[in-house]
VMD Tcl script that draws the C-alpha trace (Angstrom):
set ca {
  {-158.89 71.44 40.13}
  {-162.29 70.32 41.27}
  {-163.87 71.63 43.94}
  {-165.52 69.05 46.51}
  {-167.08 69.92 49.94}
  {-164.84 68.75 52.85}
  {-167.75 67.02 55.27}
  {-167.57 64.49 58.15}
  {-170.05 62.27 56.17}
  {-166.75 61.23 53.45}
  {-164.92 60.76 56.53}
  {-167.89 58.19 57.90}
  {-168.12 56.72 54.52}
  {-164.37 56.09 54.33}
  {-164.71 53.80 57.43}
  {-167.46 52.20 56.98}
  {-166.10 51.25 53.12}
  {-162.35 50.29 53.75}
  {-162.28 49.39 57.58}
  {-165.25 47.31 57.94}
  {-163.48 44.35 59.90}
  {-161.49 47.30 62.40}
  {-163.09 47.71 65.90}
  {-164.25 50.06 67.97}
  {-163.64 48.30 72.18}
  {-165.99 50.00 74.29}
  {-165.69 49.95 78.13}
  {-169.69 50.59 79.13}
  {-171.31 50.95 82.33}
  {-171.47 46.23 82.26}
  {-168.06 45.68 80.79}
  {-166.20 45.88 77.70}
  {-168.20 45.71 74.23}
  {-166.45 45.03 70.76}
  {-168.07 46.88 67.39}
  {-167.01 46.80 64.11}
  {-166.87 49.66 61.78}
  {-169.63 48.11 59.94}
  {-171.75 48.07 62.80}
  {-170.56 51.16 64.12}
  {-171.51 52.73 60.62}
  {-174.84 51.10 60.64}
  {-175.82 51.86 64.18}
  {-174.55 55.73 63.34}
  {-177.01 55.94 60.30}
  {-180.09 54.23 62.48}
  {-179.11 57.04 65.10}
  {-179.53 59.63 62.07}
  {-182.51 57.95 61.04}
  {-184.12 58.81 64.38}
  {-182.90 61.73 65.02}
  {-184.24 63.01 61.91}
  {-187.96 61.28 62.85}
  {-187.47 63.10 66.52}
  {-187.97 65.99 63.94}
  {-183.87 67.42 64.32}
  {-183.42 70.08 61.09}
  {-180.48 70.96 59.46}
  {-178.63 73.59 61.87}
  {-180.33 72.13 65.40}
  {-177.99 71.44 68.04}
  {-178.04 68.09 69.46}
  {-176.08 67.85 73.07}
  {-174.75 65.02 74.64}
  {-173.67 64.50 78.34}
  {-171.76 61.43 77.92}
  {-168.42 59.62 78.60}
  {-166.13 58.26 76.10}
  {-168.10 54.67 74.59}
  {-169.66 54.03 71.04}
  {-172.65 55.24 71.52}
  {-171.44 58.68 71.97}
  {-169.05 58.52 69.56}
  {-172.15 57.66 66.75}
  {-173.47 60.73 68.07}
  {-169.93 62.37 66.85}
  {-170.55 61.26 63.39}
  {-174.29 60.74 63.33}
  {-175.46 64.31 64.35}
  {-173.10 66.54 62.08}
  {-173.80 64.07 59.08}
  {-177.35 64.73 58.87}
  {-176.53 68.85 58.70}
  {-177.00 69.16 62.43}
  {-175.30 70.23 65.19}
  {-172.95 68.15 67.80}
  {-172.93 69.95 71.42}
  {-170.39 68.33 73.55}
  {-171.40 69.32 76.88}
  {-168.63 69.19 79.62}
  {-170.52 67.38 82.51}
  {-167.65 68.50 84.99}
  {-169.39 72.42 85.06}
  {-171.83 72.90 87.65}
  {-175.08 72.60 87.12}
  {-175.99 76.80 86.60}
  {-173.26 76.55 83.84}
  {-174.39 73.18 81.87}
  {-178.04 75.15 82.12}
  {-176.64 78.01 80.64}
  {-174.77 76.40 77.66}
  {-177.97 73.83 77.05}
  {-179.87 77.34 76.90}
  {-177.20 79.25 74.92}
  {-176.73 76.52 72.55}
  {-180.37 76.24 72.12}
  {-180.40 72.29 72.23}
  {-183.42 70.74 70.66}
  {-182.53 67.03 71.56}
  {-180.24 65.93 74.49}
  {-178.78 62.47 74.68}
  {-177.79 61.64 78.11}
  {-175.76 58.43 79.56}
  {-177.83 57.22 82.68}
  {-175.60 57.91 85.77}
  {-175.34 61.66 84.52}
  {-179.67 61.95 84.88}
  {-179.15 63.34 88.53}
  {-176.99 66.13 87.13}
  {-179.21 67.32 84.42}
  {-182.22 66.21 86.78}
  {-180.79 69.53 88.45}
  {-181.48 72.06 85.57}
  {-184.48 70.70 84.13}
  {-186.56 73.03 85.12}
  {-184.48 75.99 83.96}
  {-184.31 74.28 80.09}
  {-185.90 76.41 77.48}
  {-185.30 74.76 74.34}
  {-185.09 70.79 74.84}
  {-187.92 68.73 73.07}
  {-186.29 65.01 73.82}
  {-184.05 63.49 75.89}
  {-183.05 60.13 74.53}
  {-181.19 57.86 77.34}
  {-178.04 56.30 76.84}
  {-177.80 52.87 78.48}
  {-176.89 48.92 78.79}
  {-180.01 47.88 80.34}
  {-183.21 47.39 78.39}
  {-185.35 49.38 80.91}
  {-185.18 52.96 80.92}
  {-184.09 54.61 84.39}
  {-186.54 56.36 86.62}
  {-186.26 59.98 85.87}
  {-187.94 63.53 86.48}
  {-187.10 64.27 82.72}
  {-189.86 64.04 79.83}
  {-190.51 62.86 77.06}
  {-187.84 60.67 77.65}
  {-186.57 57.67 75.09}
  {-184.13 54.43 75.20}
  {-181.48 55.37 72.54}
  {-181.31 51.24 71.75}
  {-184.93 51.12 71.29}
  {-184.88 53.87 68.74}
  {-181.99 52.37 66.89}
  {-183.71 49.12 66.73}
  {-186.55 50.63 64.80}
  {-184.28 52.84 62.76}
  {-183.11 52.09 59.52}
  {-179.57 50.57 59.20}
  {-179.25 52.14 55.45}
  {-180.34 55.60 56.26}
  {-178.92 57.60 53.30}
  {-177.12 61.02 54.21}
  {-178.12 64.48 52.54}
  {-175.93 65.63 49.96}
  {-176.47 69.44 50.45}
  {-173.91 70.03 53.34}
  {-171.80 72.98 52.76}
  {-168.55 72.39 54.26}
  {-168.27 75.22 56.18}
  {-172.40 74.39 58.04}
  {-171.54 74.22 61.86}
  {-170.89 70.75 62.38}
  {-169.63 70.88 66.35}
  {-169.63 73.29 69.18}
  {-168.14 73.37 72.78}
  {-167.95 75.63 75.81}
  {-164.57 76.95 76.97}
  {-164.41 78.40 80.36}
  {-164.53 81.92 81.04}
  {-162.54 84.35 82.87}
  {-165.43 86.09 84.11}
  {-169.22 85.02 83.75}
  {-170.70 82.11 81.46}
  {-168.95 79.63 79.26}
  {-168.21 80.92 75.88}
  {-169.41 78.53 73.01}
  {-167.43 77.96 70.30}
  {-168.42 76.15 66.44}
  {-166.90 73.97 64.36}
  {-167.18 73.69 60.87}
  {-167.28 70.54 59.02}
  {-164.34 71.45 56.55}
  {-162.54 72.67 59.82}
  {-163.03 69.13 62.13}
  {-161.61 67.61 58.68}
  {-158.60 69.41 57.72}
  {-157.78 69.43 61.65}
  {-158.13 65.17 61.46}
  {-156.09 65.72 58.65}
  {-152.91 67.51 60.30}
  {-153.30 65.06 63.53}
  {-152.15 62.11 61.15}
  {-149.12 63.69 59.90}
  {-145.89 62.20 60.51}
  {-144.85 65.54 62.49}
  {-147.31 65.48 64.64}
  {-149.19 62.70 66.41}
  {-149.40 60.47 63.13}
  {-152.63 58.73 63.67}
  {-152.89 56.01 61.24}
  {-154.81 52.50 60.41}
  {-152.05 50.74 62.04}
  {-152.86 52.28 65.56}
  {-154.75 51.32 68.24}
  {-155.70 54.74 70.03}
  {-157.04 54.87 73.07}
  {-159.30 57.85 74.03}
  {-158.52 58.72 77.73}
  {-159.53 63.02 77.14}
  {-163.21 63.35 77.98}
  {-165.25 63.44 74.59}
  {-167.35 66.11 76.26}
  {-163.86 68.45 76.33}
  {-162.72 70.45 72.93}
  {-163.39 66.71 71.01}
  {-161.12 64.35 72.76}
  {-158.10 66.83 71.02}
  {-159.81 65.34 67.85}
  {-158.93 61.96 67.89}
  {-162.14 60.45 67.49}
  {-162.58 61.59 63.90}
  {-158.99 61.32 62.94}
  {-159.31 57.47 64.48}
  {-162.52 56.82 62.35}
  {-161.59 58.59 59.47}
  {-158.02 56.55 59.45}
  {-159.83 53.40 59.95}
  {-157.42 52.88 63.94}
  {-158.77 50.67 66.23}
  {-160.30 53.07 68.75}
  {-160.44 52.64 72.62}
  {-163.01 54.31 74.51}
  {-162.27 53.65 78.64}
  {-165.97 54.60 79.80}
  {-166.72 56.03 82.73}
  {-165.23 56.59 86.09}
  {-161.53 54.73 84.73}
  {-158.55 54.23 87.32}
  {-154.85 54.71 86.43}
  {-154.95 50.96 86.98}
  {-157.81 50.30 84.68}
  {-155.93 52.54 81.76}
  {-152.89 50.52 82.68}
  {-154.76 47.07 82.16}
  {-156.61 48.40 78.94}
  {-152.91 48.91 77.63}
  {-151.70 46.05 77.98}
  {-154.55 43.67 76.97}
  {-155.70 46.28 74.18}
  {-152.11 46.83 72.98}
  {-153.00 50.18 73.11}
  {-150.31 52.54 70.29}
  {-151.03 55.78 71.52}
  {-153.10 57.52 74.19}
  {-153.93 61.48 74.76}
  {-154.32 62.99 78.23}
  {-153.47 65.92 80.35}
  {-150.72 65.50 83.02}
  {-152.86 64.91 85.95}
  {-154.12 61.32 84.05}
  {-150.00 60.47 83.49}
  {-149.20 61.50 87.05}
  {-151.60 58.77 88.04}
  {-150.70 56.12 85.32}
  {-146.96 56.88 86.18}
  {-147.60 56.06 90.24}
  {-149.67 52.54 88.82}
  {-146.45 51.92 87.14}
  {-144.38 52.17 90.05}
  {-146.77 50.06 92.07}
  {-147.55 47.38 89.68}
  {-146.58 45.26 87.12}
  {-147.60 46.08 83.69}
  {-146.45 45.50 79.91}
  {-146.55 49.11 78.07}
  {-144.09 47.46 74.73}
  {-147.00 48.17 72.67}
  {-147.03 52.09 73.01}
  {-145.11 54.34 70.59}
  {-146.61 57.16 72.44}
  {-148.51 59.64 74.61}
  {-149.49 62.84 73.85}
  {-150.16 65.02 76.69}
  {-151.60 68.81 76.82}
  {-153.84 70.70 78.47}
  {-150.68 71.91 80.82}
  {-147.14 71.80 80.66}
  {-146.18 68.50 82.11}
  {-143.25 68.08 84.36}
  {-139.92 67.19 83.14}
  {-139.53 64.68 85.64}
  {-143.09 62.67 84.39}
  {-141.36 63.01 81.01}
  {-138.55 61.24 81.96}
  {-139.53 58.51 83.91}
  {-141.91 57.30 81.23}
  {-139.18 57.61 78.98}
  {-136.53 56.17 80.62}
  {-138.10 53.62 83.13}
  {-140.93 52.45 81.00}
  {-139.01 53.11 77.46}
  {-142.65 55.08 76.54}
  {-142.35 58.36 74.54}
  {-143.51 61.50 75.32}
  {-145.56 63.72 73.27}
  {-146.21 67.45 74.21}
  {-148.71 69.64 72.09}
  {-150.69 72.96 72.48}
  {-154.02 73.90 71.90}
  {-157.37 75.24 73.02}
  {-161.06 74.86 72.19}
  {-160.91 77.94 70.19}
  {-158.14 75.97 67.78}
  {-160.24 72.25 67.64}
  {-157.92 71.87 69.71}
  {-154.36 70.88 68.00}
  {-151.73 74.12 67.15}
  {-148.44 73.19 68.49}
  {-146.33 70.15 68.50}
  {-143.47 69.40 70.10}
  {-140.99 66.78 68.34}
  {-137.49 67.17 67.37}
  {-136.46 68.05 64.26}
  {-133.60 65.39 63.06}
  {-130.56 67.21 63.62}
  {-131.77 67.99 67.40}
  {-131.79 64.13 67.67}
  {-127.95 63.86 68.01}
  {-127.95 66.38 71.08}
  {-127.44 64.60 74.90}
  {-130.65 63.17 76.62}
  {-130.96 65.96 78.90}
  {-130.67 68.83 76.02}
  {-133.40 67.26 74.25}
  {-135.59 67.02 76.97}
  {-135.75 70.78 77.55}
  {-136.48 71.60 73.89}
  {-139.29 68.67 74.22}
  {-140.87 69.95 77.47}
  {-142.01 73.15 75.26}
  {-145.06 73.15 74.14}
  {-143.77 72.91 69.93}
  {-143.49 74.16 66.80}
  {-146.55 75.33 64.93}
  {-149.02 72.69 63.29}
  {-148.31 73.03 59.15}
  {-151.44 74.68 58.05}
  {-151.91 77.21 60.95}
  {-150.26 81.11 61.02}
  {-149.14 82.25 63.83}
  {-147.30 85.54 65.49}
  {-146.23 86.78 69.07}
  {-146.92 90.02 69.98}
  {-145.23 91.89 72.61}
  {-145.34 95.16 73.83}
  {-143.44 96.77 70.93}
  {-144.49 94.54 68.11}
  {-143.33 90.90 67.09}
  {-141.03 89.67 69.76}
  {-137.67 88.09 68.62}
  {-136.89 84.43 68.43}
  {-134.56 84.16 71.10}
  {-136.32 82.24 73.85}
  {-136.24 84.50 75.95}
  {-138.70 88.12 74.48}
  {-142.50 87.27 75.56}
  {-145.55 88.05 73.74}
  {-149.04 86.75 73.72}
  {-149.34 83.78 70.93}
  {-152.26 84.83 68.31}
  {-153.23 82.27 65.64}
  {-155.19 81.97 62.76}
  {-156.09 78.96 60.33}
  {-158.83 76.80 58.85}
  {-159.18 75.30 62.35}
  {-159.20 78.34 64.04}
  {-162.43 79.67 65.09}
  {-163.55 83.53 64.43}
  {-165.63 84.09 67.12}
  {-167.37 82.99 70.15}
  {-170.88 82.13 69.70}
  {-173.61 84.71 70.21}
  {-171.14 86.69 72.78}
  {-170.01 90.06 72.72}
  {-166.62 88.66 74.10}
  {-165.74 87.89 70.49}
  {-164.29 91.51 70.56}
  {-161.67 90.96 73.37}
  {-160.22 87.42 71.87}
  {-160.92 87.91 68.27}
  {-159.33 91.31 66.40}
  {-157.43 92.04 63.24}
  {-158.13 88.49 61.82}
  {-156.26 86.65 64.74}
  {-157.25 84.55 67.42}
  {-155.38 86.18 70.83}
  {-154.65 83.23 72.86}
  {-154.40 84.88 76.08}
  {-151.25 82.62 76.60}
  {-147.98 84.68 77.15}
  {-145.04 82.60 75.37}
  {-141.12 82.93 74.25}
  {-139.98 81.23 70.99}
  {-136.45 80.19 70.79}
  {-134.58 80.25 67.09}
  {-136.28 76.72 66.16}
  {-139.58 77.96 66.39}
  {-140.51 75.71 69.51}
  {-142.77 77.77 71.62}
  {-143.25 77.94 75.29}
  {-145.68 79.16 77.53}
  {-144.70 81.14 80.52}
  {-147.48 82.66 82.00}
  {-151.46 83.88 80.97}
  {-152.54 87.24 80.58}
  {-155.68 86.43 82.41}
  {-155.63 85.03 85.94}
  {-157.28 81.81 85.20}
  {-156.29 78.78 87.28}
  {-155.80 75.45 84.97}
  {-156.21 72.47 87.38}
  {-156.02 68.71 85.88}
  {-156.96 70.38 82.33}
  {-159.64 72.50 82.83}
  {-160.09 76.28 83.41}
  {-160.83 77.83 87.07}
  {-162.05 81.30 86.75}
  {-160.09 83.42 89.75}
  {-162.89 86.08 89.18}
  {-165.84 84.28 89.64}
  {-164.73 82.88 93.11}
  {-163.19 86.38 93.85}
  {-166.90 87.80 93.74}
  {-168.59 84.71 95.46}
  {-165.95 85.15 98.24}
  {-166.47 88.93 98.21}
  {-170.42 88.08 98.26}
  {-170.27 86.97 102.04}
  {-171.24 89.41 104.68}
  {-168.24 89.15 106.65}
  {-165.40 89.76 103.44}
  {-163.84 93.47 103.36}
  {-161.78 92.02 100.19}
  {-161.06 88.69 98.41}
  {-158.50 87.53 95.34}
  {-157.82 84.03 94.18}
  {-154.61 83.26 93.04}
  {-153.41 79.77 91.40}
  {-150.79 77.75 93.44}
  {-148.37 74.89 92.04}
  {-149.67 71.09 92.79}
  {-147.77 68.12 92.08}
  {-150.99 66.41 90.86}
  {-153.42 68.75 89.70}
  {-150.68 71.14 88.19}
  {-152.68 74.28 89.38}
  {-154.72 74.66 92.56}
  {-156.78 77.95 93.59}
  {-156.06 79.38 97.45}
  {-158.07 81.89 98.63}
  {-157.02 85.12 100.01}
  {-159.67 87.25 102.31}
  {-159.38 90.00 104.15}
  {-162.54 89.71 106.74}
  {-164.61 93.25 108.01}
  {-163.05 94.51 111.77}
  {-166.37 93.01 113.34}
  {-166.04 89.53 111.85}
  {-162.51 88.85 112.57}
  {-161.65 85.81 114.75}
  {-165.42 84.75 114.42}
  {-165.58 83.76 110.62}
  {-163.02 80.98 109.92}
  {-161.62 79.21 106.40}
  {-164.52 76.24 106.90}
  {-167.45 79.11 106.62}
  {-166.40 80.54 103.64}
  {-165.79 76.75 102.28}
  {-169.07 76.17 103.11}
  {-170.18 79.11 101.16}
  {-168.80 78.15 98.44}
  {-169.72 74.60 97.85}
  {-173.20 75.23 96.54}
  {-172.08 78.00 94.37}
  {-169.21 76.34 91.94}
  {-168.38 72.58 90.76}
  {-166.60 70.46 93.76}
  {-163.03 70.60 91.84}
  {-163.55 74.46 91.40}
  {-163.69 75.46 95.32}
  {-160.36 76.28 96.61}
  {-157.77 73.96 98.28}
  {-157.08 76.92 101.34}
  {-158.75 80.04 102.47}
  {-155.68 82.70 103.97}
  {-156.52 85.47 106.09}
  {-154.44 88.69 105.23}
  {-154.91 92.52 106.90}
  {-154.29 93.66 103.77}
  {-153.92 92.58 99.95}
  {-151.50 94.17 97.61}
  {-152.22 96.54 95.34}
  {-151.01 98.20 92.31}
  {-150.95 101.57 92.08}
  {-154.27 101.87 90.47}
  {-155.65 100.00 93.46}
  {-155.56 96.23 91.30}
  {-154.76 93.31 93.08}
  {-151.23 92.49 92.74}
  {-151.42 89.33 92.16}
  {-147.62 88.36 91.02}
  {-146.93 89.91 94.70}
  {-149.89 87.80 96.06}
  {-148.80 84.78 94.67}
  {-145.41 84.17 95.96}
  {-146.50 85.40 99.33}
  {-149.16 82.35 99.07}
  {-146.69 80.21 97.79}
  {-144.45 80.45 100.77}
  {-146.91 80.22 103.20}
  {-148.86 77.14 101.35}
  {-145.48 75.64 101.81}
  {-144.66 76.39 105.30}
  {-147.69 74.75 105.96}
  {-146.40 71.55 104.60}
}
mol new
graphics top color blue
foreach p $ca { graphics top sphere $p radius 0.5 }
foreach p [lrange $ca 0 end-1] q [lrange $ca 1 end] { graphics top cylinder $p $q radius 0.2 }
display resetview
């Protein structure tokens, strides 16, 4: 058999060859703009063009801090098709963390969409390795802005050249991607992607087990492109030649429900928080959804009930999956296998509410505390993959050791697997808090809490919320001479500068005492339910 590189530049090729005429319908800061893949291919290539006079090697990483439109995703092909590096960068961290990662990551260029300039405006100063930023923008006039050099990523494209010809000495397994996950304690960890990894993982998103992205959809991207790569469905869309949807900045539940129905939108991706909200439009308004055959939803579990009044009222199926930054992200997919299919409505919905069955091409095993745990739904064990879309390590981080051992990647996800393979998730053996998709670390507002002069002891714990899934409460016990002076709003307060707005916690409880193992650890399953009931009682 011959043996031929698997690189994103075939998959950019293959679009630009056999679904010239397809479109790319891009919601931008002044409306809704249509592309072709022709153009999109030829405004991709001008992009490489200048990045490449901007003086970006092979192996520099190239970040963006951008929403989900076309010119950000020609920096998803454009970058890692010259032999550099993409660097989604999740604009939702605060702005210590996107300094970090812009530092970690060693970014030589940034491209940056112009509302996000105050953010980064923020961390300028603290940037070691950027030599450009290039603005992204509608308006022919660059924004005033603290940053320099600065240039207009139109004007660089207009003096680019549309036939820019891609090297042909990318090895398929050159670093063609990277992301930050959050961390349990400290800085985001960074995580690269291979090119021959982003393509077999395309790959197994279009097969007809999983979320079967093909040239007959119309997929609309509603996960942030700066978050583990949209799930992937940007280069699977491309590479398939599907009309792709990109919904811009700042969307509504209402504006997702309009681009639906006018777009005839096939199948969507989102964590539950974005359904919740779609669901309530549903209820409010009146809107035709005929056209969808699906949405996939992950990130969290989502609710049985959300399930099942898509399905039922709106005749939309429902599409769980599992995955993580550290798997690109897809590992787990939950559909029925066709003898389930003749079981009652309500039987199939609990088998579908897992999180799946294993993604062909991935390994996986489930380790409990004596060894492999049995497939009886009910044994837990932490879920540890490994694959071609599975990373190895972290990058440059000596956390690598606690996540990555023995040739597997340790999820950190505690999970049962019944005797059909179909996996569910039941608890995490780290405390992190997962609210509307992305990670809270309990820790790192545990030791801002504990920072304050008047806190004896503090622990974070996650509570249930019926829109964000997962909410942190704080729980402090206060120093004799500062109780009854220092109340829930001064701690608040304390916090705000400190952590993104969506990190700081919903409620700050005052306890005399927290619970405690016997080693003196936080007992946090104890914790918990005594936080649920009183979160409760509180209405």
């Amino acid at each position: 058999m011959m043996v031929t590189p698997l690189t994103m530049t075939q998959m950019l090729e293959r679009a630009e060859r056999y679904f010239p005429k397809k479109q790319v319908v891009s919601r931008t800061e002044s409306g809704i703009q249509r592309f072709t893949y022709k153009q999109i291919g030829e405004r991709t290539r001008r992009l490489s063009d200048a990045l490449t006079k901007l003086g970006v090697e092979k192996g520099d990483r190239v970040g963006t801090l951008a929403w989900n439109h076309h010119r950000h995703l020609e920096a998803y092909f454009g970058i890692p098709c010259i032999g550099a590096v993409l660097h989604t960068i999740n604009i939702r961290l605060s702005p210590q963390h996107i300094s970090y990662i812009i530092n970690h990551a060693e970014d030589k260029v940034l491209l940056v969409d112009s509302d996000i300039l105050p953010l980064l405006e923020k961390s300028a100063s603290e940037l070691k390795t950027v030599k450009a930023f290039i603005i992204m923008t509608d308006k022919k006039e660059l924004p005033e802005t603290t940053l320099a050099p600065v240039y207009h990523y139109e004007d660089l494209l207009a003096e680019a050249n549309p036939n820019f010809q891609y090297p042909n000495d990318i090895n398929e397994t050159d670093p063609a991607g990277m992301c930050y996950t959050s961390a349990t304690t400290g800085n985001p960890k960074g995580v690269v992607y291979s090119h021959r990894g982003i393509f077999l993982h395309s790959m197994a998103f279009g097969l007809a087990d999983t979320a079967a992205i093909s040239e007959n959809d119309i997929a609309m991207t509603v996960v942030p492109m700066f978050h583990a790569n949209a799930w992937g469905m940007p280069f699977a869309g491309v590479w398939f030649g599907a009309t792709l949807v990109l919904p811009g900045p700042y969307f509504t539940p209402k504006l997702l429900a309009e681009l639906i129905q006018q777009e005839k939108v096939t199948i969507t991706g989102g964590v539950p928080t974005i359904w919740l909200g779609l669901l309530k439009e549903l209820e409010e308004g009146s809107y035709d959804m005929s056209s969808l055959r699906g949405i996939l939803c992950g990130g969290s579990a989502a609710p049985k009930g959300m399930i099942k009044a898509f399905e039922q009222k709106y005749n939309v199926p429902f599409m769980h999956a599992y995955g993580m930054t550290e798997t690109s992200p897809l590992a787990v997919f939950s559909k029925l296998k066709s003898y389930q299919e003749e079981l009652d409505y309500e039987e199939k919905l609990e088998i579908r509410a897992k999180q799946g069955v294993l993604v062909p091409g991935l390994e996986m095993k489930i380790v409990g505390k004596d060894g492999e745990v049995a497939w009886d739904g009910k044994e837990m064990g932490e879920l540890c993959l490994r694959g071609s879309w599975i990373a190895s390590e972290y990058y440059k981080d000596e956390r690598t050791l606690d996540a990555f051992h023995d040739g597997w990647l340790h999820t950190g996800d505690v999970v049962t697997i019944d005797e059909e393979g179909f996996i569910k998730i039941v608890d995490r053996t780290k405390d992190l808090i997962k609210s509307g998709g992305e990670w809270i670390s309990s820790v790192d507002l545990e030791n801002a809490l504990m920072a304050h002069e008047a806190v004896f002891e503090a622990a974070v714990v996650a509570v249930p919320h019926e829109k964000w899934q997962e909410r942190p409460v704080g729980c402090v016990v206060l120093k004799d001479a500062y109780k009854g002076k220092v109340t829930k709003d001064d701690l608040l307060e304390f916090l705000a500068p400190q952590f993104a707005k969506w990190w700081i916690p919903d409620d700050i409880l005052f306890f005399e005492e927290i619970p405690k193992t016997s080693v003196g650890k936080f007992l946090k399953m104890a914790l918990r339910d005594q936080v649920q009931k009183e979160v409760s009682q509180k209405g």
